[in-house]
Structure formats: C-alpha cells, structure tokens
N, C-alpha and C positions, 0 to 999 in steps of 0.2 A: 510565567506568573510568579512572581513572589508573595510576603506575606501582606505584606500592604500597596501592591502594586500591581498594576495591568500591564502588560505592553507587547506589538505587535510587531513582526518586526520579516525584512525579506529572505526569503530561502538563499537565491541565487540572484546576487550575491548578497552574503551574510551582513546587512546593517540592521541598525534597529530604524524605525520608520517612525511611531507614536507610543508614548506613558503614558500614563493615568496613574496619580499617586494619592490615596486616601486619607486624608487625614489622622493626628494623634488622638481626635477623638471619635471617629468611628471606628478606628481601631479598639479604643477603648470598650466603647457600646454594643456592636454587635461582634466584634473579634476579628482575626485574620483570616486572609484567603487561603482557603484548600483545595479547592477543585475548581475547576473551568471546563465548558460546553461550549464548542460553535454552534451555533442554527446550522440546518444544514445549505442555506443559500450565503454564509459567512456576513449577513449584514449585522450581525449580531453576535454577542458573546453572553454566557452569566456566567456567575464568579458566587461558586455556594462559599460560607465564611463559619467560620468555630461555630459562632454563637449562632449559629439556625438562620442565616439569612440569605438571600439570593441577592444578586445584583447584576440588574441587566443592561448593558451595556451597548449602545449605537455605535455602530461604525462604518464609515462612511467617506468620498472622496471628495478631496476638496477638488470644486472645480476652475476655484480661482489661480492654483497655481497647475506650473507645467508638470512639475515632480520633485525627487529632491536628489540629492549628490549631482548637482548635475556638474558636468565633466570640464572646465575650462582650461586650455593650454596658458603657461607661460608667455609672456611678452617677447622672451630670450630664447631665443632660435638655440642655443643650446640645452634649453632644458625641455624642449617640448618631446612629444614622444609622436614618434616616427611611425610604428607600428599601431594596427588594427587590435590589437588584440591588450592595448593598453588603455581601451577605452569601451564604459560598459555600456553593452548594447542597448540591455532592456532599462524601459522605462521605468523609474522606482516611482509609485505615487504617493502623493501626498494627501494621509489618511489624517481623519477628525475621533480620535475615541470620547464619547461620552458617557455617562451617567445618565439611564433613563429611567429607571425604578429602580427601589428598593421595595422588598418584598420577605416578610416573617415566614417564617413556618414553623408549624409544632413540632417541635421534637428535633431533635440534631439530625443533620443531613448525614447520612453515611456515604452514598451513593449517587451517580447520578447519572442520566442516559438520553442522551436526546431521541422518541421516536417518530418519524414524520416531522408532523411541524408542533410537535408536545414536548415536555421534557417530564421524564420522570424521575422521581426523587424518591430514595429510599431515607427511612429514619430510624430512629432509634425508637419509637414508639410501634412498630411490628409494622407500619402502614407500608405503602408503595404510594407516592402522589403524584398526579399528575397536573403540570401547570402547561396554562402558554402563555406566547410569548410578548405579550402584552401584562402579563405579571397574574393573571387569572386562575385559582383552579380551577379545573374541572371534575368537578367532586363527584358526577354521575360517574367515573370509570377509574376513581381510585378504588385501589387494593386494600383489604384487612387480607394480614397472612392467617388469622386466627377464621377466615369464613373460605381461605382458599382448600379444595379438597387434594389432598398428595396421596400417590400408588408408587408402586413402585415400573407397572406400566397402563395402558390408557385401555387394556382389556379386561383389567381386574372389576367388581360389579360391587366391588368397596373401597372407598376413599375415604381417611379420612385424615380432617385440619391437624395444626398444629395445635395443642396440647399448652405446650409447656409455656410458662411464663418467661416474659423477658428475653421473647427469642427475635430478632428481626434480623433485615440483610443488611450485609456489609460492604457486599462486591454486588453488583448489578453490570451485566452483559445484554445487548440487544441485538437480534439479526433478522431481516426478513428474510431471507433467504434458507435459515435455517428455521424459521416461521415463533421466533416465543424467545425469553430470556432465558439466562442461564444465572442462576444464582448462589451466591455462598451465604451461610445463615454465624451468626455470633458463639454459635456451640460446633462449628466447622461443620457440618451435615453441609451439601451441594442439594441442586438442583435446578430442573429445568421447567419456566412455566408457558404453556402452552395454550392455545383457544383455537375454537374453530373458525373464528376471521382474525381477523389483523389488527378491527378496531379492539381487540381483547377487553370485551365486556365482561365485568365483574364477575357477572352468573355463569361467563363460559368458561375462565379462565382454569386452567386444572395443571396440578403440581407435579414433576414425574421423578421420583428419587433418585439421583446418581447412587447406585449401590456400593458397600464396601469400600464409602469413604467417609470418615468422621472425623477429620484433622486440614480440611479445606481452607484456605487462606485467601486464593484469589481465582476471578475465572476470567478466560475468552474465549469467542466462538472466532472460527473460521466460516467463512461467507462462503467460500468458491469450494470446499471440499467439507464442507457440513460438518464439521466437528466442534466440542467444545472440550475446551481444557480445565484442568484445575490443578492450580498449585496445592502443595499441601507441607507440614510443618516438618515433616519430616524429610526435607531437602528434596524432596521429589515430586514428580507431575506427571498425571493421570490425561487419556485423552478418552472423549467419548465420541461416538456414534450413535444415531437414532434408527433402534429398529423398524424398517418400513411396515413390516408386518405386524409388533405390537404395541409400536410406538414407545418402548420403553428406552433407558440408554444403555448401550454394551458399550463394554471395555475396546478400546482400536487396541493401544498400545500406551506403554508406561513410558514416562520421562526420568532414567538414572543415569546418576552418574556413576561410571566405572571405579572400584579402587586406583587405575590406572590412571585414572585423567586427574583425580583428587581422592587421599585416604581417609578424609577428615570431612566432617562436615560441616559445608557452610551457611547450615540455617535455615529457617523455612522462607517458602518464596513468597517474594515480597512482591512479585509483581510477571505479568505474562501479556508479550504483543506480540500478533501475528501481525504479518508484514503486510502492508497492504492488496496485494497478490498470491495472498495464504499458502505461498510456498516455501517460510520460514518461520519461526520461532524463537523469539527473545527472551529471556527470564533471567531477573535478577534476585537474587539472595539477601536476607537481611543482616548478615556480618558481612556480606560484600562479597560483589565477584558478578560475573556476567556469561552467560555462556547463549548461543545461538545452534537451535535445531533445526534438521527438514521438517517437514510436513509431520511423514511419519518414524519421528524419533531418530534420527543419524545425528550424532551430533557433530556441528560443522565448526564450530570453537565455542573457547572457554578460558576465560582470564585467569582463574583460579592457577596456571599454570605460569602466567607471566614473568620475564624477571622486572622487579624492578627494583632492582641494586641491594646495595648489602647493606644500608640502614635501614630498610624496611621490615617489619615481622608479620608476615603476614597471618601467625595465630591471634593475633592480639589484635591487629587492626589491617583488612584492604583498604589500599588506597581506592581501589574503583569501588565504592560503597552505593550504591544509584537507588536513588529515593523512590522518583518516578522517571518514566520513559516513553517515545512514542518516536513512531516510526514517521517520516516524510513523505513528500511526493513522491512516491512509484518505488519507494522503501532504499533509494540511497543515499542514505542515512538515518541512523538512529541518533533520537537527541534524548540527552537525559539530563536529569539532575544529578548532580553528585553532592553527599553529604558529610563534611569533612569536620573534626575540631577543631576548634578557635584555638590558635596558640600564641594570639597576642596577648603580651603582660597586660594588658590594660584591661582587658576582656572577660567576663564574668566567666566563675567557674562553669567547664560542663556547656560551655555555648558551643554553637555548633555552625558554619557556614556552606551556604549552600553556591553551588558554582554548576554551568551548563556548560556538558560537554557534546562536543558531537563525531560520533562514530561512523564512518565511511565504509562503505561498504560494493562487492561487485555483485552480479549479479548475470546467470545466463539468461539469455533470450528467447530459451525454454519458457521462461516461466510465463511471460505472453504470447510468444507465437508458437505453442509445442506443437506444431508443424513442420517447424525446423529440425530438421537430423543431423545438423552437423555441429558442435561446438561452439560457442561465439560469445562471448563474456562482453562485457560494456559495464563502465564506472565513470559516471558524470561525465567530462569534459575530452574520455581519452577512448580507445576501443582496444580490446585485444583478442588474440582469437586463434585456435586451434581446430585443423579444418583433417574433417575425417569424408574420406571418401563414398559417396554413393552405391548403395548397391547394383550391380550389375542390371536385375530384374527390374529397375526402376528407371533405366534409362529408354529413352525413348525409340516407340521401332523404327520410327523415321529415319533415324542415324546411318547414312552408309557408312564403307567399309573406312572413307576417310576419318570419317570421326570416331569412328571402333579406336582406329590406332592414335589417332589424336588424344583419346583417353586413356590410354593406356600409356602417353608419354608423360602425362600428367602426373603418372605415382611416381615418378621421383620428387617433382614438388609434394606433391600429399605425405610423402617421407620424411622431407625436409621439417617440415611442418608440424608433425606428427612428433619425431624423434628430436626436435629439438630443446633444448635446457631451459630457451631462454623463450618471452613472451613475445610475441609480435604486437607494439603497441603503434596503433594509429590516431593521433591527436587531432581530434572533432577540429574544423576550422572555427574559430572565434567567430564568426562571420554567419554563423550558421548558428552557435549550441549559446550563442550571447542572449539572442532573442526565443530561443526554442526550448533549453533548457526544460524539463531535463527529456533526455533520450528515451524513448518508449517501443520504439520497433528496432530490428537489425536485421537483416539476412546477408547470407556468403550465399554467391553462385555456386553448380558444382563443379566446376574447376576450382574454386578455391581463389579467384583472383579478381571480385570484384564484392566492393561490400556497401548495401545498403541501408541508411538510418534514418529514422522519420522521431522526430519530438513534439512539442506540442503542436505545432503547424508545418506541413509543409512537408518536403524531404531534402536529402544530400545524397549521393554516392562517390565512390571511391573506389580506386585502379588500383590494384598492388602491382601491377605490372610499370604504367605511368609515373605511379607514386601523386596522383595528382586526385583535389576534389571536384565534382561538380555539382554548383551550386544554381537558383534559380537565377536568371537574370534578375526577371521581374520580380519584384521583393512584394508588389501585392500579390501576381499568382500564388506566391510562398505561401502568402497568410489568408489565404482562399478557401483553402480543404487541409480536413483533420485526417491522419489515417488513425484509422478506428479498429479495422478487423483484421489484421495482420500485413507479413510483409515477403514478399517472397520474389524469387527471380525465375524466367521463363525464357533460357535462351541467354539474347541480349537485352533483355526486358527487364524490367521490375514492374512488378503489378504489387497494386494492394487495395485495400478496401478500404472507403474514405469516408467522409462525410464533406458535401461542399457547403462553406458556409453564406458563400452567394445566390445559388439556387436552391436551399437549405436541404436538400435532398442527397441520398446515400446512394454510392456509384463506385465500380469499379473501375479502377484507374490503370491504365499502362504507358509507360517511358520507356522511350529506345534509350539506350545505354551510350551508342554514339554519337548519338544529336545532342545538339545543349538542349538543356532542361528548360521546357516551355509549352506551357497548352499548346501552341499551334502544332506540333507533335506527336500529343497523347491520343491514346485510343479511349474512349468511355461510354460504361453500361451504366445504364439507372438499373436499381434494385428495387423493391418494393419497401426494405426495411434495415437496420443498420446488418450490417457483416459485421460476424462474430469472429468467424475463422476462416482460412482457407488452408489449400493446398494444391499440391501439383501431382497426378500422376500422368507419366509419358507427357503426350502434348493435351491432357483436359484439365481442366480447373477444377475445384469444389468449393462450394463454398455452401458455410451454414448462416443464415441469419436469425435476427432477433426474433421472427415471426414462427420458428423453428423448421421451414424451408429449407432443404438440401438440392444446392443446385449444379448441373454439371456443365461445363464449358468447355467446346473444344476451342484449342487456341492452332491456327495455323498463319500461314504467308501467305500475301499475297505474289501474284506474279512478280513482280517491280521488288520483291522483297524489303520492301521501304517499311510497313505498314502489317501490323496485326489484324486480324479480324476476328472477331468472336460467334461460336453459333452456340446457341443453348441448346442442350439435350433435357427434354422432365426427367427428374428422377421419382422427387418422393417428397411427399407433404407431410412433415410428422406434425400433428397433436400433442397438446399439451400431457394428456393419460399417457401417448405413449412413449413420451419425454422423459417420464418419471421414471418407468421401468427399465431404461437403458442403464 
C-alpha cells in the first residue's frame, strides 16, 4: 500500500495482479493512506487515511477472464523453452479491486485490528471503535479508556481508570488465543485488555498493567506460545507472560542487544512481528537496522553488523531503514518497507522514498511438526537437511538381529552427513512446489535416505539414494487432501494427517514408499476431528486432535507384506479444564 494507492498483488510468484489509485483530490480532502486491514475471509480490505477516514474496499474475481501472465511459446522453435520448470504452474487470477465505502470517524485513527468479523479502531480521542464491514459502528461495544478499570492483576479488589488527560492508544494487538488485546498508551505505559467472553463487552472489559515499563513504543502477541511483546525506546524489547493463577503479566525474558553484536544504539523500536508459526521474532529500529529472535530471546541475526561497502556510514544513516513490515505465507519471507532519501536534484528537500523489499528466509520443520527429532531445514522452492541419528531406545522391538546391523552400518552415512561443511540441498521439482507452493510439512526417515514434503495440497517424496522424486500421477488425487496434522515416516511408509477435500472429512493417510503415489495404494482411517500432531513410538502411532483426543495406533504387516493395517488402542480423552493445566 502506498500513500495514495492500493494494490494487490501474488506471492508466488512475485507479480503485481490489481491498483487502485485515489485521486488528487481525495488526497487532498481526507489525506493519505497509513494502515490496511484484511477481513479475515480476504473479500475485503480497508485503508484507514491521515485525515480520519476508512476506506473499504471489494475484491473480488473476475470470472470473465481465465488469469493473467498467461504463458505463450514462441512461434521459433529456437526460442521456445524446452523445460517444465520454465513455465508457471499456478493459476494467477484475475482480481477487480474496488471502492465500496468511505466512512469518517472522530478523532485520528492510531491503530487498527480486525476481530472476527469487526474491526476495531483506536483514536486519538482515548476511544477504542468498533466498525463492520459494511461501514457500520457498533456503538454498543465500543471502548472509553477513561470508563475501562486497570490493576496491575485481575486479583486486586481495586481498579481504577485512567486519570490522566489526553492519554489514548497508539499500537493495538488482538489474539484469541491469548484471549484480550495488548496495548501501548501515547505516555509509553503497555497493557493488556481482557473480558470474560470474547464478545468483550464494555462492562466486562478490564485493563492489566505490564509492570515496569513506561517507555513502550510497539506491541505483539504470540498465538501459539501466549506471550505479548513490547518494543520500547530504549533499543530494547520486553516479553510477557499471563499469570494463570493471578491473571496479571510477568516478565518471560528481555530482548537486548549484546555490546558484541552492536555498541551503539540504534533507536527505539519501531516495529515487532512474530512469524506466523510464533517461533521467531522480527524487530526493526527507528535509525535503521533489523534483527530476528527465537521465541525465547536467542538471537538469530542482525543487520546492524552487515557490510555494505565503504561509502556507507552507518552512524549517520542504515541503508536497511524499515518503516513497516509483515511476515508471509508460512513466514518465508518478510516483506518490508524500506524508507530511503530522495537524492534526486529535482526533488524537494528532506523527501524521502519508499521501496518494498523482501527478505527470504529458512526455516526448520520443527517449527510444525516438532515431532520431528531429526534436523531438516526447507526454503521455498529448494530442501536441505542434516540428519541426526535415532535413539537407540526408540527403535522398534520388532527389529531382528538383521536390521540391528543394518543400523549400525548406517552411522557411516549419519557421519557423513553430520560432519559435513557443505549443505545437502535438494531442489523441490517445479512440477510439484509450482502449484503447491509454499512447503508446509517435511520429514527424513530414520535412515536418513528418504524425504518427505507435503505443501498446500497433496504430497512428493524423495530417495537420496535414487536421487529421484515421486510425484502423484493423478494431478486431481494431488489436489484432493490437505495434510493438516503432521508428517512422518513408518518403515517404508509416510503417514500423515490430512483433510480430504472430496469427502470433506479428516483421515489418516499412509503411502508405501515403493509403489507410485496413488490412492489405489493408500491405507485410511476416518478421525472424528482434524489431527493436530502425530508421532511414532516403535511400531504405534499417536496422534492428538482438534477435539483434544489422544489416540494410539498400532501400525503392523500384513502377511503378503504389501499393505499396512491399523488397530486403535483407547488411550485418553482430555477436556478442555484439563488442556489448560498441561
């Protein structure tokens, strides 16, 4: 989004798709564009602007044409391109953005958050509003901060509002999962606001002070490990935790930088995204510079250290300056804004241009299937991976004495592999990551010589022994089932938890590894509810689902050794109560 313009445009691969460009005089009248919100079913956008306005936007596909960039060879047998992988699989469509409302509101928009199907707006008038998406408020469940009560936790038997004038929010954070916003106030004071439902009605609403911070500049919450962060002016970022027991927030761990990594400081933070999959941490600085944490505080780089040549100064000015930023599908890659001056002669003093860049990023297979014990990194289009051997006690008792030594001949490969310099990269076939894009499961057998990947539909696997893929034949069964709850190998197997989108029901799936890839092959169980996770101990399965269900599976042979079978064993039904205490 720029300042007088919309436009949407595709991931994979990187074109722009539809604009929307505003006129010189709505620019004039209610100002330029600063923030953007999806709905969360994407038919939709709004675009809050300087001057207090919203602007909501339809979008939609045309169904008159097929798509666009669409691929045509040469007439000249010399220029045509010979290879699959010179031609892009997926369908790019052809989107309509429009203008469907404009919509005022009092007071400048600071903030903005979409919850459910509302969006809420912070101002500069102390409110919290809540619109939808048909340009409506809804004035029964907007916020005065001056009637909400703040403790410092939810045990204290006094609470009271804010006081001071002229105080309102700036940053506005929303999570259901961590059940309330997190907010930063105009005097840097944080907090967290809370209600006991979710429609967070005015009367329930109640405020819980981040302690021992008064210098906050921005916030996020993490979904999957419950924490909320905050930048603060003084180069550094705080994390918090919600006590179960008094509902207040405690300190997890600080975000600093080392003298070693930088001795200077660059600034307060200007801005903080957790990755989709809440197992990293973005933050950028307001003299510039970028650096990326774990979870809990490691940090895993930082630009501040970069070279970039010898007419650069980086006391006086970074070139990676990043205005805003937001993380992608499945978090490989971060796109950002970058905020550079104008150094054209013709160019007003002091102008400033802004440019999108996008940062690439790996990432292990930990971070969805941590069921996985053995190393295994994947970055978009390529695989690479480091394979650590199985514990002994983990292997299965079924194993006779052949396959004891059959394992044991394998730690020279797990050596090789282990001890070597260089990356084992295996490149996705085009054929596969064209239309699936991007990658979301992986597993290594434990030999270390077969590797499994499943992306948005469907799956592939791959021989490092062969060097060869196998792909589905059938390209509808491909796009039939989604693996949804992990991915893992059993033997000569790959199992995983899927969702089929023809019987629209969730089922565990298994592929023999030496048969081509084909339902007529597969073994499957109906589930009751999606699979979250699995795993393998010896020869059973586990799996938890969405309904919080732990179930166990033995996995054996048949006679004919062709063919899996599954027999359920009950384990254990947890509850929701007793979900929470784990």
């Amino acid at each position: 989004m720029l300042s007088s313009t919309a436009e949407d445009g595709e991931i994979e691969p990187c074109v722009p798709i539809v604009l929307h460009r505003r006129s010189y005089e709505s620019i004039e009248d209610i100002g330029v564009n600063e923030l953007v919100e999806w709905r969360p079913d994407s038919s939709m956008l709004v675009v809050a602007t300087s001057g207090g306005h919203l602007l909501l936007y339809n979008l939609g596909v045309q169904t008159d044409q097929k798509g666009l960039y669409e691929q045509v060879d040469s007439p000249h047998a010399n220029l045509r391109r010979d290879s699959a992988e010179l031609f892009i699989k997926e369908v790019i469509p052809s989107l309509h953005l429009s203008l469907e409302k404009e919509v005022g509101v009092e007071g400048g928009i600071t903030s903005m958050v979409c919850i459910r199907d509302e969006l809420m707006l912070a101002t500069t008038r102390g409110h919290i509003l809540r619109y939808r998406w048909d340009g409506s408020e809804n004035r029964d469940y907007c916020l005065d901060l001056r009637r909400v009560p703040f403790c410092i936790d939810q045990q204290v038997s006094k609470a009271i509002p804010i006081v001071e004038a002229n105080t309102y929010v700036v940053d506005i954070e929303y999570s259901p999962l961590v059940g309330g916003f997190a907010i930063v106030l105009n005097d840097g004071r944080a907090a967290f606001l809370t209600a006991s439902s979710l429609r967070f009605d005015p009367n329930q609403v109640q405020g819980i002070w981040a302690q021992n911070i008064e210098d906050a500049t921005c916030a996020s919450v993490n979904h999957k490990y419950r924490l909320i962060a905050f930048g603060r002016k003084n180069s550094q970022g705080v994390v918090y935790c919600i006590d179960e027991s008094t509902g207040g927030l405690e300190v997890s761990h600080h975000i600093v930088l080392s003298s070693k990594d930088y001795p200077g400081s660059p600034g307060l933070v200007l801005g903080i995204r957790w990755t989709p999959d809440g197992c990293a941490m973005a933050i950028a600085w307001a003299n510039g510079g970028l650096s990326l944490w774990s979870t809990f505080g490691a940090l895993l780089m930082c630009t501040l250290g970069w070279d970039y040549g010898l007419h650069v100064d980086l006391n006086n000015f970074n070139p990676l300056h990043v205005y805003s930023m937001e993380w992608s599908a499945e978090g490989y890659q971060l796109w950002m804004v970058r905020r550079q001056p104008d150094h054209d002669p013709g160019g007003e003093s002091g102008s400033t241009i802004d440019t999108v860049v996008q940062l690439d990023f790996v990432k292990s297979a930990l971070t969805v299937n941590p069921c996985e014990d053995r190393l295994f990194v994947n970055l978009g289009d390529n695989l690479m991976k480091v394979y650590h051997e199985r514990p002994r006690d983990q292997l299965s008792t079924r194993f006779n004495s052949e396959d004891v030594f059959r394992d044991i001949s394998n730690l020279s490969v797990t050596n090789t592999l282990v001890g070597s310099k260089q990356w084992i990269v295996v490149p996705i076939p085009s054929a596969y990551s064209g239309t699936n894009w991007p990658i979301r499961y992986t597993a290594i057998d434990s030999d270390g010589q077969n590797i499994a990947v499943a992306g948005r539909t469907g799956l592939a696997h791959y021989s490092l022994l062969t060097r060869k893929w196998k792909l589905f034949g059938n390209e509808t069964q491909e796009k039939d089932f989604v693996v949804t709850g992990g991915l893992l190998w059993w033997r000569d197997y790959v199992v995983m938890g899927c969702y089929s989108i023809v019987e629209n029901k969730d089922e565990i799936r298994i592929y023999p590894r030496d048969s081509r890839l084909d339902n007529a092959f597969m073994k499957v169980t109906r589930v009751p509810t999606q699979v979250l996770l699995l795993n393998m101990l010896r020869d059973r399965l586990i799996t938890f689902c969405a309904n919080g269900q732990v179930s166990v599976y033995s996995l054996s042979l048949q006679e004919n050794h062709s063919q899996p079978w599954f027999r359920m064993a009950p384990y254990k039904l947890l509850d929701n109560k007793l979900l929470d205490k784990l």
